[in-house]
C-alpha positions in Angstrom: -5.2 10.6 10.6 -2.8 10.7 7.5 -1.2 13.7 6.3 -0.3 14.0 3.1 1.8 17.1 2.0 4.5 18.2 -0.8 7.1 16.3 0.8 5.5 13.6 0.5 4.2 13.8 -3.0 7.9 14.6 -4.0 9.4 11.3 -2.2 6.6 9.3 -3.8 7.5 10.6 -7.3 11.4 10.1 -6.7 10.4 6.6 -5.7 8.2 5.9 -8.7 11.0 7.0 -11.3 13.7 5.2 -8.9 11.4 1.8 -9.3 10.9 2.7 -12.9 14.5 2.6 -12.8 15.0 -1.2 -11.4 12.9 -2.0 -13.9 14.4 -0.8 -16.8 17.7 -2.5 -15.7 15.7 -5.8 -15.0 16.2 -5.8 -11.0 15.0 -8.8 -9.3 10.8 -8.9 -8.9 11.6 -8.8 -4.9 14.2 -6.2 -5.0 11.6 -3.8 -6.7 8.6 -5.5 -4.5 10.5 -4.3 -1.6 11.5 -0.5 -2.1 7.3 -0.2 -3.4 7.1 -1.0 0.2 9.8 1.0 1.5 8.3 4.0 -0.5 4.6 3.4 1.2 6.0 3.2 4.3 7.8 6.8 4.3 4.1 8.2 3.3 2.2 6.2 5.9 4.9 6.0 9.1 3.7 2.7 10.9 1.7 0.9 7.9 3.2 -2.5 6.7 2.8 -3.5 3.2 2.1 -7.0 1.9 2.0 -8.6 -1.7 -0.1 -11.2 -2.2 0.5 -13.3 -5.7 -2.3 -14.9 -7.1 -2.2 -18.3 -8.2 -5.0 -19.2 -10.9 -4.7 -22.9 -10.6 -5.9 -23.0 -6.9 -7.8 -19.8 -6.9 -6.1 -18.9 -3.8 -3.4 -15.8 -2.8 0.3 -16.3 -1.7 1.9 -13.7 0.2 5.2 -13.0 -1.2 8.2 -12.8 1.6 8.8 -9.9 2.9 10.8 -8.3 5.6 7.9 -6.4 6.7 6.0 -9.7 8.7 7.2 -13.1 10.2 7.9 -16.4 8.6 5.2 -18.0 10.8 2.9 -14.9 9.5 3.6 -15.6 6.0 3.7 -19.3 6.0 -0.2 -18.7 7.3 -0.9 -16.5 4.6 -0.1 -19.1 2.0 -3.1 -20.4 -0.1 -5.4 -17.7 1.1 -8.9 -18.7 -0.5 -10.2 -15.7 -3.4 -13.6 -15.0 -1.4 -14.8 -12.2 -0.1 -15.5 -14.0 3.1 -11.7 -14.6 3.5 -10.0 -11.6 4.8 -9.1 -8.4 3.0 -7.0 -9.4 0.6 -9.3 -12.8 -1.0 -12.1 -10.0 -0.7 -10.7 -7.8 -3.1 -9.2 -10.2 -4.9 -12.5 -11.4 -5.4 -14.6 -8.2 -5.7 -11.8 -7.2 -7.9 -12.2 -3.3 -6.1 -10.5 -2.0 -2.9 -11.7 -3.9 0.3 -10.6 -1.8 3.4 -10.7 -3.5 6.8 -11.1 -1.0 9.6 -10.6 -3.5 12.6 -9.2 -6.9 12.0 -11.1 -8.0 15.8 -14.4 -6.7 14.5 -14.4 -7.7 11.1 -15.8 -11.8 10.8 -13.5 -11.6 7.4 -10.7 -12.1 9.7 -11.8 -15.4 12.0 -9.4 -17.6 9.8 -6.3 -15.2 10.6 -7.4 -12.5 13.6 -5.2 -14.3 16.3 -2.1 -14.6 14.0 -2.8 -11.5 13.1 -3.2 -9.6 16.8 -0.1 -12.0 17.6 1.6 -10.0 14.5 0.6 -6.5 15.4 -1.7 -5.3 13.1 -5.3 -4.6 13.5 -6.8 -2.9 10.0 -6.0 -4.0 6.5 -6.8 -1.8 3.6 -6.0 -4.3 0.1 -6.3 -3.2 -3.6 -6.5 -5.9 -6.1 -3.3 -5.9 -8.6 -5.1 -6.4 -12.3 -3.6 -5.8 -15.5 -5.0 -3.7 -18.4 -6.7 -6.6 -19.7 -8.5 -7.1 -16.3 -6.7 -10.3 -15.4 -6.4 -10.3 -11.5 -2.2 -10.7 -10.3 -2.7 -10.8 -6.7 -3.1 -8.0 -4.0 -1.7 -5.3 -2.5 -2.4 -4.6 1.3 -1.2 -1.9 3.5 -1.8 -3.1 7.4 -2.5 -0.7 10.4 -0.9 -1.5 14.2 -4.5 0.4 15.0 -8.3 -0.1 13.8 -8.3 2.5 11.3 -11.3 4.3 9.3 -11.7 5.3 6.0 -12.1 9.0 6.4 -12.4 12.1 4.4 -8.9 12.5 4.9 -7.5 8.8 3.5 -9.0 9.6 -0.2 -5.3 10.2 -0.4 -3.8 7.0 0.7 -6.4 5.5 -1.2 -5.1 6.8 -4.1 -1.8 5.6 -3.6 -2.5 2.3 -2.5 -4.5 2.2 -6.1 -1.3 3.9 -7.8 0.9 1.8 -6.1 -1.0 -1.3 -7.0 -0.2 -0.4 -10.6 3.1 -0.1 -9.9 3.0 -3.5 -8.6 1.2 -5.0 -12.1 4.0 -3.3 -14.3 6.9 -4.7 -12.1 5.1 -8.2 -12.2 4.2 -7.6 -16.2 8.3 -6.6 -17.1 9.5 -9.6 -14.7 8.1 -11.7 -17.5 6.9 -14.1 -15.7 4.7 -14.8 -11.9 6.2 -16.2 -8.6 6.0 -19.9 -8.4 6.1 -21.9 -5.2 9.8 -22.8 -4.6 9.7 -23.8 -1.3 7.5 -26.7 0.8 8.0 -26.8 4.4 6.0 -28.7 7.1 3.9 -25.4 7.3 3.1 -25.3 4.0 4.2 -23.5 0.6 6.4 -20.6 0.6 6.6 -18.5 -2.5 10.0 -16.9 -4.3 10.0 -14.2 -6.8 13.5 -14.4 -8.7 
């Protein structure tokens, strides 16, 4: 389904030492959050990314704001319950591994979020959990299909990015110094900042 070829590798590795970059000159957590994303998303045309934070008091996920989905979409995906009962992302949160998610309508994972969801456009979630060296869990890291979409033979690739790109996520959250914190409370519920 996903080709992966020497252009591809090249752009991911000019987008690794561009992020490495931002974070040596102490870019905002968001600004570096976002061209992650942007890099994905030239590797896998079509796929959305999403960041979920993880927040240790409620042992729940926050996604962080992004471009990439709707304010309704993300106010939903506030407070996301760490189970692996509750969509992709509190799976592998929970499981601590990579949780892939082949068809949001099929999975039962999904009952919470499926219509918001179908009414976003995506239908398969693949999520890698965002842990630090010390195995203390950060939050998530999700790449979302507009199709169902397998795991094949041919996604060990994207796999491995997702995984490499999760770590990218850790260090930029590590050199920030500090996590995001709910800044915002609307009548839909919490909305997280990264600054």
């Amino acid at each position: 389904m996903h080709q992966f070829s020497a252009v591809n590798e090249l752009l991911s590795l000019e987008k690794r030492e561009y992020v490495y970059s931002m974070l040596a000159q102490q870019t905002a957590l968001n600004d570096v959050l976002e061209v992650i994303a942007e890099s994905f998303g030239l590797m896998v045309p079509g796929a959305k990314l999403a960041f979920m934070q993880f927040d240790a008091g409620s042992q729940s996920l926050n996604m962080v704001p992004s471009r990439h989905f709707s304010d309704a979409y993300i106010d939903l995906m506030q407070g996301v319950k760490m189970d692996p009962n509750v969509g992709t992302c509190g799976a592998a949160a929970h499981h601590h591994r990579l949780v892939i998610t082949e068809d949001i309508d099929a999975d039962p994972r999904w009952r919470l979020f499926r219509k918001a969801a179908n009414a976003e456009g995506v239908r398969a979630c693949w999520s890698s959990p965002v842990i630090t060296a010390e195995g203390e869990l950060l939050g998530t890291f999700g790449i979302y299909y507009r199709q169902p979409t397998p795991l094949t033979d041919a996604s060990d690739n994207i796999t491995v990015e997702l995984r490499e790109m999760a770590a990218l996520v850790t260090l930029a959250i590590l050199k920030d110094g500090k996590q995001c914190s709910v800044l915002l409370v609307t009548a839909n519920g919490a909305s997280m900042r990264c600054k």
